[in-house]
C-alpha angles and dihedrals in degrees: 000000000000108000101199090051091059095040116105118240091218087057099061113117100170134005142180138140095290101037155035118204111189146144115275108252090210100035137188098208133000114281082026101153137171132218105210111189100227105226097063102244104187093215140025087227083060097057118090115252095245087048085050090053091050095052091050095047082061094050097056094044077060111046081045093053082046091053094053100038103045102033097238138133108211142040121190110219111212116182108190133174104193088120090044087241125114105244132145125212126211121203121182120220118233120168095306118094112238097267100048083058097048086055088064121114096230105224127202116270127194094181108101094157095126095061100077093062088033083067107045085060097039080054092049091049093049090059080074097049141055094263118126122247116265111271 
Protein backbone atom coordinates (compact mmCIF):
# COMPACT_ATOMS: atom_id res chain seq x y z
CA UNK A 1 0.00 0.00 0.00
CA UNK A 2 1.66 3.26 -0.92
CA UNK A 3 1.09 5.70 1.86
CA UNK A 4 1.76 8.98 0.10
CA UNK A 5 -0.76 7.88 -2.85
CA UNK A 6 -3.86 7.52 -0.18
CA UNK A 7 -2.97 10.47 1.75
CA UNK A 8 -5.07 13.46 1.22
CA UNK A 9 -3.40 16.63 -0.10
CA UNK A 10 -5.66 18.90 2.29
CA UNK A 11 -4.27 16.84 5.22
CA UNK A 12 -0.78 17.65 4.87
CA UNK A 13 0.57 19.38 7.68
CA UNK A 14 4.64 19.26 6.72
CA UNK A 15 6.54 18.08 3.76
CA UNK A 16 10.02 17.75 2.47
CA UNK A 17 11.99 15.37 0.63
CA UNK A 18 12.16 12.63 3.70
CA UNK A 19 8.80 13.00 5.12
CA UNK A 20 5.11 13.60 4.99
CA UNK A 21 3.37 14.94 8.28
CA UNK A 22 -0.71 14.92 7.89
CA UNK A 23 -3.76 14.40 9.52
CA UNK A 24 -4.92 10.78 9.67
CA UNK A 25 -7.99 10.39 7.13
CA UNK A 26 -9.56 7.52 9.43
CA UNK A 27 -8.58 8.84 12.99
CA UNK A 28 -8.71 7.57 16.44
CA UNK A 29 -9.00 10.66 18.06
CA UNK A 30 -9.13 14.15 16.81
CA UNK A 31 -5.61 15.62 15.86
CA UNK A 32 -4.78 11.91 15.33
CA UNK A 33 -1.62 12.20 12.41
CA UNK A 34 0.45 10.30 11.07
CA UNK A 35 4.70 10.86 9.88
CA UNK A 36 5.26 8.41 6.59
CA UNK A 37 8.99 8.23 5.62
CA UNK A 38 8.73 8.79 1.75
CA UNK A 39 10.68 6.52 0.41
CA UNK A 40 8.66 3.29 1.69
CA UNK A 41 11.14 1.64 3.90
CA UNK A 42 9.56 -1.49 4.80
CA UNK A 43 11.16 -1.45 8.47
CA UNK A 44 12.56 1.09 11.15
CA UNK A 45 15.70 -1.36 11.51
CA UNK A 46 16.22 -0.49 7.34
CA UNK A 47 16.44 3.03 7.68
CA UNK A 48 20.12 4.65 8.23
CA UNK A 49 20.72 5.80 11.40
CA UNK A 50 21.00 9.31 10.40
CA UNK A 51 17.56 8.73 8.31
CA UNK A 52 16.12 7.11 11.79
CA UNK A 53 17.16 10.36 13.73
CA UNK A 54 15.56 12.38 11.31
CA UNK A 55 12.48 10.65 11.48
CA UNK A 56 12.45 10.90 15.00
CA UNK A 57 13.36 14.56 15.10
CA UNK A 58 9.90 14.92 13.05
CA UNK A 59 8.09 12.98 15.31
CA UNK A 60 8.81 14.87 18.18
CA UNK A 61 8.17 18.39 16.35
CA UNK A 62 4.94 16.67 16.01
CA UNK A 63 4.02 15.31 18.83
CA UNK A 64 5.15 18.82 20.17
CA UNK A 65 2.82 20.82 17.54
CA UNK A 66 -0.02 18.02 18.79
CA UNK A 67 0.59 18.94 22.41
CA UNK A 68 0.00 22.97 21.80
CA UNK A 69 -2.70 22.84 19.39
CA UNK A 70 -4.66 20.70 20.62
CA UNK A 71 -4.11 21.35 24.98
CA UNK A 72 -3.11 18.08 25.76
CA UNK A 73 -0.54 16.45 27.66
CA UNK A 74 0.14 13.48 26.14
CA UNK A 75 0.55 11.88 22.74
CA UNK A 76 0.78 8.39 22.43
CA UNK A 77 3.36 7.46 19.74
CA UNK A 78 2.28 3.83 17.70
CA UNK A 79 4.77 2.60 15.07
CA UNK A 80 3.17 -0.08 13.22
CA UNK A 81 4.23 -2.13 10.08
CA UNK A 82 1.20 -3.82 9.07
CA UNK A 83 1.46 -1.91 5.50
CA UNK A 84 5.47 -2.72 5.34
CA UNK A 85 6.04 1.31 5.28
CA UNK A 86 7.64 3.20 7.86
CA UNK A 87 4.83 5.57 9.24
CA UNK A 88 4.04 6.98 13.05
CA UNK A 89 1.24 7.58 14.15
CA UNK A 90 0.38 10.21 16.67
CA UNK A 91 -2.51 9.96 18.63
CA UNK A 92 -3.44 12.77 21.17
CA UNK A 93 -4.83 11.83 24.55
CA UNK A 94 -7.80 13.30 25.51
CA UNK A 95 -9.53 12.05 28.37
CA UNK A 96 -9.62 8.28 27.12
CA UNK A 97 -6.84 5.90 28.29
CA UNK A 98 -4.81 4.30 25.20
CA UNK A 99 -6.81 1.21 24.88
CA UNK A 100 -10.13 2.58 24.95
CA UNK A 101 -8.83 4.60 21.80
CA UNK A 102 -7.45 1.90 20.14
CA UNK A 103 -11.38 0.05 20.47
CA UNK A 104 -12.87 3.10 18.06
CA UNK A 105 -14.18 2.35 14.65
CA UNK A 106 -12.11 5.09 12.81
CA UNK A 107 -14.51 6.68 10.47
CA UNK A 108 -13.66 8.59 7.38
CA UNK A 109 -13.20 12.22 7.83
CA UNK A 110 -13.04 15.04 4.94
CA UNK A 111 -12.43 18.22 7.62
CA UNK A 112 -8.80 19.09 7.59
CA UNK A 113 -9.30 22.36 8.73
CA UNK A 114 -7.03 22.08 11.51
CA UNK A 115 -4.04 21.40 9.40
CA UNK A 116 -3.33 24.79 8.22
CA UNK A 117 -2.69 26.15 11.75
CA UNK A 118 -1.20 22.61 12.72
CA UNK A 119 1.50 23.57 10.27
CA UNK A 120 2.42 27.04 11.01
CA UNK A 121 3.30 25.81 14.21
CA UNK A 122 4.74 22.68 13.09
CA UNK A 123 6.70 25.10 11.03
CA UNK A 124 7.56 27.35 14.22
CA UNK A 125 8.73 24.09 16.28
CA UNK A 126 11.05 22.76 13.26
CA UNK A 127 13.06 26.01 13.37
CA UNK A 128 14.47 24.24 16.66
CA UNK A 129 15.26 20.78 15.03
CA UNK A 130 17.13 19.34 12.30
CA UNK A 131 13.85 19.18 9.78
CA UNK A 132 14.12 20.86 6.33
CA UNK A 133 12.17 23.84 5.45
CA UNK A 134 8.82 23.20 3.59
CA UNK A 135 9.31 23.12 0.13
Amino acid sequence: MNLIEITPPQSMIFEDNKVIVALAFQPNTKGHCVVIWKSGAEDLNKLPTEDYEYLMDVVDVTRNTLRTFYKVDKVYLMYLDETNWVHWHLIPRYEEKVFNILRHSPETITDFSDAVELSKIFNDQAKKMIVESVK
